[in-house]
N, C-alpha and C positions, 0 to 999 in steps of 0.2 A: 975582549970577551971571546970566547972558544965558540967555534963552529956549534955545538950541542947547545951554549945557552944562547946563541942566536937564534937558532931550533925553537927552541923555548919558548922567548920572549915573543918572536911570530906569532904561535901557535895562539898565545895569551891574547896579544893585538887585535888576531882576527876572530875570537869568539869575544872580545868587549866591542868590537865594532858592527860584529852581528846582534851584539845584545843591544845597542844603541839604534838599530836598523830596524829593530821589529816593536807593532805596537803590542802583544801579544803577554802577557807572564814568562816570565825569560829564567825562570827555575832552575829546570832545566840548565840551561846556555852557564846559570850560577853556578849547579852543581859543579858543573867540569872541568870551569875554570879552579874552582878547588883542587877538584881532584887533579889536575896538573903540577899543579902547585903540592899538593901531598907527595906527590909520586917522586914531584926531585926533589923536595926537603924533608921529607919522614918528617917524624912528631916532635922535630930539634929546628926547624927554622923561620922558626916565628918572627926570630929577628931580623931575618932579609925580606921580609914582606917590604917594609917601606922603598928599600931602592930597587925592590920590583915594579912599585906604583910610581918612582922617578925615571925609571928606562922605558916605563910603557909612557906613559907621555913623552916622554922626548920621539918614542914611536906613532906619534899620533893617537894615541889610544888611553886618553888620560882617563884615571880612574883613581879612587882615593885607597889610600891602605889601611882603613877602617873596612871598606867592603871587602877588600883581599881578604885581611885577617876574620871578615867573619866566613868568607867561601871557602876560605882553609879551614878551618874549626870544624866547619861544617863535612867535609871530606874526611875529615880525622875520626869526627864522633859517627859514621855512618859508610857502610861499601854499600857499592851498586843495587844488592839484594835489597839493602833496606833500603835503601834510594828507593828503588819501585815499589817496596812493599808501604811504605808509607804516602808514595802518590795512591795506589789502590784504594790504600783506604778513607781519601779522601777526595771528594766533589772536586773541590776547589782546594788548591794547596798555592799560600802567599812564601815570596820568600823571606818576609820577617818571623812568621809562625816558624819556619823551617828551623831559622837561626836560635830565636827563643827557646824552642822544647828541644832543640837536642846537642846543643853545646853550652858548655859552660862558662861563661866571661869568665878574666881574671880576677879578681877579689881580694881582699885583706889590703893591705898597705905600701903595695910593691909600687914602683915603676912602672911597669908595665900597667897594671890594672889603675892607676893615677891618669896617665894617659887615656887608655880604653875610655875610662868614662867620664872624662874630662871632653874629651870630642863626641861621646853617644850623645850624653847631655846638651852639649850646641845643638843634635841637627833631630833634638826633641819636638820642636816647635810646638807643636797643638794637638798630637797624634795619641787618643790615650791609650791606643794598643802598644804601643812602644812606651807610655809612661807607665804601663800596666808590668811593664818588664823591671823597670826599674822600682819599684815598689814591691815587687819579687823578690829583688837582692839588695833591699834598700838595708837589711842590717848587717851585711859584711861587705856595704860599699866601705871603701876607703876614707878615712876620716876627714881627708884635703876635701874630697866633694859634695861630702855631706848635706851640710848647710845648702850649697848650692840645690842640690837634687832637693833637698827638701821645703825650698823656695819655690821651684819649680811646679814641686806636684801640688801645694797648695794654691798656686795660682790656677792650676786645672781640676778644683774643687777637690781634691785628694785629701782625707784625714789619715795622716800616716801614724797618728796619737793613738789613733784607733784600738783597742788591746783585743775586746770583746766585743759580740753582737750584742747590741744591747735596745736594736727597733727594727721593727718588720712592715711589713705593709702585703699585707692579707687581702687577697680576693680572689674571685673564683666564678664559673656557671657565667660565663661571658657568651657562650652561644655565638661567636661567627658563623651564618649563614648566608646562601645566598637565596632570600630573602627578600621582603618587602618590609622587614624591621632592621636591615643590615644598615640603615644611615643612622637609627637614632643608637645601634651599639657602636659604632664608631665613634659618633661626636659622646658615648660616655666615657668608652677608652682614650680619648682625646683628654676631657678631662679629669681623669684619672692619672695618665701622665703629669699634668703641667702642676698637681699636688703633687706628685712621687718626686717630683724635681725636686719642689720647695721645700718636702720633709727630708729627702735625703736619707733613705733607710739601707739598713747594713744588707738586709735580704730584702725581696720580694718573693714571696709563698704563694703560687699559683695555683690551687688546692681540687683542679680537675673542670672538665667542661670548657674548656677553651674554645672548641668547636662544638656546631650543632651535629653536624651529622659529616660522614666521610666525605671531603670534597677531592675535584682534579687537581691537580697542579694548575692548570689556567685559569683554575674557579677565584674572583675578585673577592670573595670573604676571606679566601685561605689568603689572600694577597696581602689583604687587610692584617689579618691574626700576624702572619708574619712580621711586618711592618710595627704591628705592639710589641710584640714579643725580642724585636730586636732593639725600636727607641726605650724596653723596660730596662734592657740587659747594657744601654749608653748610660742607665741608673745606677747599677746593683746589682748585683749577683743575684741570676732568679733561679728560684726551684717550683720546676713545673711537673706535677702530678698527672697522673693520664687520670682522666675522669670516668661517664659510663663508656661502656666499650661503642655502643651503637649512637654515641656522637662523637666522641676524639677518636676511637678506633686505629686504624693503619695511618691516619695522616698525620698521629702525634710524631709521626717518624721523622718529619723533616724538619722539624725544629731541634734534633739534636745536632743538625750541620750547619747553623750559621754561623754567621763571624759577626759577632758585638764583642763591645768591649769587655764587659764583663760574661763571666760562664753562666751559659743557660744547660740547667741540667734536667734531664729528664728520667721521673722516676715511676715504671712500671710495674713493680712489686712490691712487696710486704717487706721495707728493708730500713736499716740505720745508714744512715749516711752522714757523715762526718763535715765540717765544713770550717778551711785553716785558709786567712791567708788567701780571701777570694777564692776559691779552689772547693768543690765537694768532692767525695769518695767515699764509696761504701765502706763500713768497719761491719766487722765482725761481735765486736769486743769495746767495751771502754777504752780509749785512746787520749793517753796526758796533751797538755799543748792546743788543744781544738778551740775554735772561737764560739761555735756554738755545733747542736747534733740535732739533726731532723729524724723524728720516725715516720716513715713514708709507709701509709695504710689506705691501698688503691680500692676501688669495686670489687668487690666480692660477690656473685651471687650465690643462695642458697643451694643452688644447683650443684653449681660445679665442685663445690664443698662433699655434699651430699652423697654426691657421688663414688665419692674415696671412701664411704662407710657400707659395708656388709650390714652392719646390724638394721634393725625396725627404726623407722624415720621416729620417733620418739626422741628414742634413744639417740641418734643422730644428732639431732635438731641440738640436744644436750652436749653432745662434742664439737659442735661448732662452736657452739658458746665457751666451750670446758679450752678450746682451741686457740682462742681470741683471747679469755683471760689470760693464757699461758705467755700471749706474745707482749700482751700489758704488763705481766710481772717482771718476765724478762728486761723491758726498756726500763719500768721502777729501779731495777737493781743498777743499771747506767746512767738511771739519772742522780739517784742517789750517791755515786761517786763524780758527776758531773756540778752537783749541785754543789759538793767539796770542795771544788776548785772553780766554782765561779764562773760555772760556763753555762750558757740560756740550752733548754732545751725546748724542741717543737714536736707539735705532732700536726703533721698536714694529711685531711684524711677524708675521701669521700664517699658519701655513705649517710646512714643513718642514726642518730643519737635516739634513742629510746624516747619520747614523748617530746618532740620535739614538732613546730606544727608550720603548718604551708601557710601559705599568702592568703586563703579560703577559710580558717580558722582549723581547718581538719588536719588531725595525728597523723601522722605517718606509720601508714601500714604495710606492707609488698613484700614482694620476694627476695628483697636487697636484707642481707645480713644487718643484722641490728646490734647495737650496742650500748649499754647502760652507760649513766653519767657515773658510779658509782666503780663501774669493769674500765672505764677509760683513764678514770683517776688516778688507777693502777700505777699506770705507766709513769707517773711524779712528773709529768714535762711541766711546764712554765706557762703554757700556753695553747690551746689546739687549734685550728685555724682547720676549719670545716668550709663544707660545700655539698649541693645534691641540692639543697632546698632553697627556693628562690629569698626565700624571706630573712633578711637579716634579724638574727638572734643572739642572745648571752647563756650561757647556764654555767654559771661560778666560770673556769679557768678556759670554757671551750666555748668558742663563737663560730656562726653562718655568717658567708661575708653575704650570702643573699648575691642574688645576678646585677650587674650594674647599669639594665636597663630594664623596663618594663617590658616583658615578652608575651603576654595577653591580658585580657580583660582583667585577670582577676587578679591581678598584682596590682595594687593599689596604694603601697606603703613605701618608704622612701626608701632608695637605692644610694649605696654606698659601697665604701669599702670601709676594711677598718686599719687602724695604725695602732700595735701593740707595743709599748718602749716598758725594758725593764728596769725601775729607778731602783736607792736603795731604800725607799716604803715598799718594795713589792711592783707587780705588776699593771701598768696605765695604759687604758685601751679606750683608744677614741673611735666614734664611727665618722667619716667623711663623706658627706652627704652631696651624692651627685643628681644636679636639675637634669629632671627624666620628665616626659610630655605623659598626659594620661593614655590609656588606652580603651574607648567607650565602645561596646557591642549591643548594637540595639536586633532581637528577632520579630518580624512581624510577623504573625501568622498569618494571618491577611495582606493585604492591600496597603502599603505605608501611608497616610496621610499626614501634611503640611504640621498637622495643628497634633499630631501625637509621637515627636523626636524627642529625641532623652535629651537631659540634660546635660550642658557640655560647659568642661572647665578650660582656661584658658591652654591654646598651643595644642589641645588634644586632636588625637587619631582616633577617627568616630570610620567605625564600622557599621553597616546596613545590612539586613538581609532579609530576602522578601523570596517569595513562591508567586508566581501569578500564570494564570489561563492562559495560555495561548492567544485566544481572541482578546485579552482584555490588556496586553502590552501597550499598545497605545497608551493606555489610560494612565499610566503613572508618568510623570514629569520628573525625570534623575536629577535634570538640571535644575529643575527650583528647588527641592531638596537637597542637593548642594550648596548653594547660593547660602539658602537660610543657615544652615550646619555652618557654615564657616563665617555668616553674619554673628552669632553666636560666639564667635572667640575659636574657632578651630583649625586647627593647623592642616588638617588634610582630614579628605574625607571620601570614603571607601563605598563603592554599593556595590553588593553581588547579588544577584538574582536569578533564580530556576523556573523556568518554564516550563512548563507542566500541557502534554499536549492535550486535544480535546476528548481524546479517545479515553486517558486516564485520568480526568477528570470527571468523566460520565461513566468509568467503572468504580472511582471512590464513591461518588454520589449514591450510587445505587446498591456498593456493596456495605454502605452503613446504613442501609437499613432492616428491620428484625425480620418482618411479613412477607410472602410472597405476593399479596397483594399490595403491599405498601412499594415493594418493586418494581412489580408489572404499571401499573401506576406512575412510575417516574421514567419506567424506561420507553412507555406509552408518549409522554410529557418531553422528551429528549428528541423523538424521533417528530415527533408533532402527531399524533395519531388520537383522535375520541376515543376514549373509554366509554361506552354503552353501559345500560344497564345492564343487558343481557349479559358481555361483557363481565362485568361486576360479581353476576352471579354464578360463572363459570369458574372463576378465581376461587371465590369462597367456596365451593362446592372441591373443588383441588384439592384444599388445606385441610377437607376433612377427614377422618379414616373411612376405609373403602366400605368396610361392613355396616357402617353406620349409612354408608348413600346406598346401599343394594337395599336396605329395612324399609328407607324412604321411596323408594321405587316402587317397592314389590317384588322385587327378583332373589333368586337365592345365588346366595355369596361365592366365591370360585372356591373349592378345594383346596387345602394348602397341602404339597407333594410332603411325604415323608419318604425323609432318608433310611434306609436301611441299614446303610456302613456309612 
């Protein structure tokens, strides 16, 4: 061997030996080794990989020429620039992602590519980000390892038969907060998962409201939201909607960077998104080949609409609508060439349906853009997969998944999600009905007593709330009022109470009354003081007009000053 590839081989030895040395993401330490490797064989020596993986072993630095050949590949398809430019843009960057997105394996029926994936396949073990690779390029794997690969992926639940979407699993208005209802949306996201498993749906359609309200990064809801959204995405490719702004807000941002197996995509505007091959991507346009097409239709308010119109809000209020139809005919005309070829469309979309009604029996009415059942139809999808309104509902082809846990009082109706499969009868949608505890709110205006508690169903969260005096705290017993509430079948039970000092106590008392003597009188009665007769008739004499006591006297009545200017 020549002095230079002595050179060489060193150079190789002691960055695998520091990549062995560090507990660290050794990316980096990969890139280099590539790129050493590029730098002496240009894009022609793919074939001395292997007795470069025999000379570094025999140099103490064993390493296999699977990983050579991908840190070469990897140097070949990418320089330094985009080396950095593509750590930039990511949090965290693994070095199988690296390998995956930006080289290309062998392919077709060569030798070479027989090999390649004849050993990827061994050292697949149970990894389904790596089996996610091969189900990528499973239809110009080589036909020797076919079979094999496709034993494989069936063993790790994989339908590689797969052609179209043809079942989803719809829900939405999940509310992670941090909270004192954050246990019972957990254990419904809990099971919510351990069904998503057993149905096994092509998407999961996340249709807005994931979160309550904008949390930290250290905040244990967002930890929690995390944690679903990444065991959803070990299911199925999810498509997650940003919901109202002042609950998902700036925090939908960090669920566009995790790493699960399948892609979680996040979709913030008015847009078609195409979806091939696990993979979404916005389209423009009808696109042949697609598994299925989501039209993603986020919050809208009237406002911000509104506000792009010059003309009299009448007239407006009619472009918003004249707006929204326009963007319904548009996806009609996609889905109509969609529906040609046998592909599912969606619409995921949060918001309002036009007579559509809450958990309280009452329509919805607000400042949130509205949409007819009749302007949505428009658009020909398959399916709509709504959210905004807690109460699970149908109206022909468009469903509320309703929130999957009971989040106050007045949500009384059962919580689910729904599962939409498209057979060839047409479209089958079941609702999945997840055990949710009640939520009971009792208000006392008074005083709670033992013997006047609501009625309580089993496993419920019974809320209390009472006003009391100041002086008169003593008097209510929290603790036997608990006791009983939870003798009753209840699973937890809440009191909050205001205390009311004695100063605004004895100005309510007094200010609900009409008289000035029915006052003087109470505030006589507060302070402990006799009221006289004498008293008595000083009050009345008050209340009466002045001209009327001077007549009674005998005296003549003062003057009233006239203004001049």
């Amino acid at each position: 061997m020549s002095e230079d590839g002595a050179v060489f081989l060193q150079k190789l030895a002691d960055l695998i030996n520091k990549k062995y040395a560090t507990t660290v993401e050794t990316v980096d330490i990969n890139y280099h080794i590539g790129k050493l490797l590029y730098e002496r064989y240009n894009a022609q020596g793919s074939h001395k990989i292997p007795g470069v993986a025999i000379a570094l072993t025999k140099k103490n630095a064993p390493v296999s020429s699977d990983f050579l050949m991908d840190a070469y590949r990897v140097a070949n398809a990418l320089d330094e620039n985009m080396f950095a430019e593509l750590k930039r843009r990511r949090r965290t960057l693994s070095w199988f992602e690296v390998v995956r997105e930006c080289t290309l394996p062998p392919l077709g029926n060569t030798k070479e590519a027989c090999d390649y994936w004849e050993n990827y396949l061994k050292r697949i073990e149970d990894s389904h980000l790596q089996a996610d690779f091969v189900v990528k390029h499973y239809e110009n794997l080589p036909d020797s390892v076919k079979v094999q690969a496709e034993g494989l992926l069936i063993s790790l639940g994989y339908n590689i038969n797969r052609e179209r979407v043809s079942k989803i699993l719809h829900t939405g208005d999940i509310h992670f907060d941090d909270n004192d209802l954050l246990g019972d949306v957990c254990k419904s996201a809990a099971h919510l998962l351990k069904k998503a498993r057993a149905e096994c749906p092509d998407i999961v359609v996340v249709s807005g409201d994931l979160l309550n309200t904008r949390l930290s990064h250290d905040s244990p809801a967002l930890k929690h939201a995390v944690e679903f959204v990444i065991d959803l995405g070990s299911i199925s490719p999810v498509f997650l909607l940003i919901g109202t702004f002042s609950h998902d807000g700036a925090s939908i941002e960090i669920f566009k960077n995790l790493n699960t197996v399948h892609e979680v995509y996040v979709s913030e505007k008015i847009e078609m998104v195409g979806f091939k091959n696990g993979r979404f991507a916005p389209i423009a346009e009808y696109v042949k080949g697609l598994d299925a097409i989501i039209y993603a239709l986020p919050p809208v308010s009237k406002a911000n609409i509104l506000a792009n119109f010059d003309d009299d809000r009448q007239n407006a209020n009619a472009n918003v609508s004249d707006l929204l139809r326009d963007i319904f005919q548009m996806w009609g005309l996609v889905s109509a060439q969609a529906k040609a070829d046998g592909v599912m469309t969606i619409i995921s979309a949060h918001g309002t349906l036009t007579g559509s009604v809450t958990s309280t029996g009452q329509r919805m009415v607000g400042k949130d853009i509205e949409f007819g059942y009749g302007d949505i139809q428009m658009a020909g999808a398959d399916v709509g997969c709504l959210s905004h309104i807690h109460k699970a509902q149908q109206y022909g082809s468009m469903f509320y998944s309703g929130s999957i846990a009971k989040l106050n009082a007045g949500e009384v109706e059962d919580k689910g999600f729904w599962i939409h499969e498209m057979t060839e009868a047409g479209l089958k949608s079941g609702f999945m009905v997840i055990p949710t505890r009640d939520i009971i709110r009792k208000d006392f205006e008074g005083l709670p007593g033992i013997d006047d508690l609501p009625e309580v169903t089993k496993d419920a969260l019974v809320r209390i709330t009472y006003r009391v005096g100041e002086e008169d705290v003593h008097v209510i017993n929290e603790q036997e009022i608990k006791d009983k509430i939870l003798a009753l079948g209840a699973s937890e039970v809440r009191i909050e109470r205001s205390i009311v000092p004695k100063q605004e106590v004895r100005a309510a008392g007094i200010s609900g009354l009409s008289t000035l003597a029915d006052k003087f009188r109470k505030s006589c009665e507060i302070v402990g003081v006799e009221v006289t007769e004498s008293l008595e008739q000083k009050i009345e004499t008050l209340q009466r007009p002045l001209d009327m006591v001077c007549v009674e006297l005998g005296i003549e009545p003062p003057k009233k000053k006239v203004k001049l200017f």
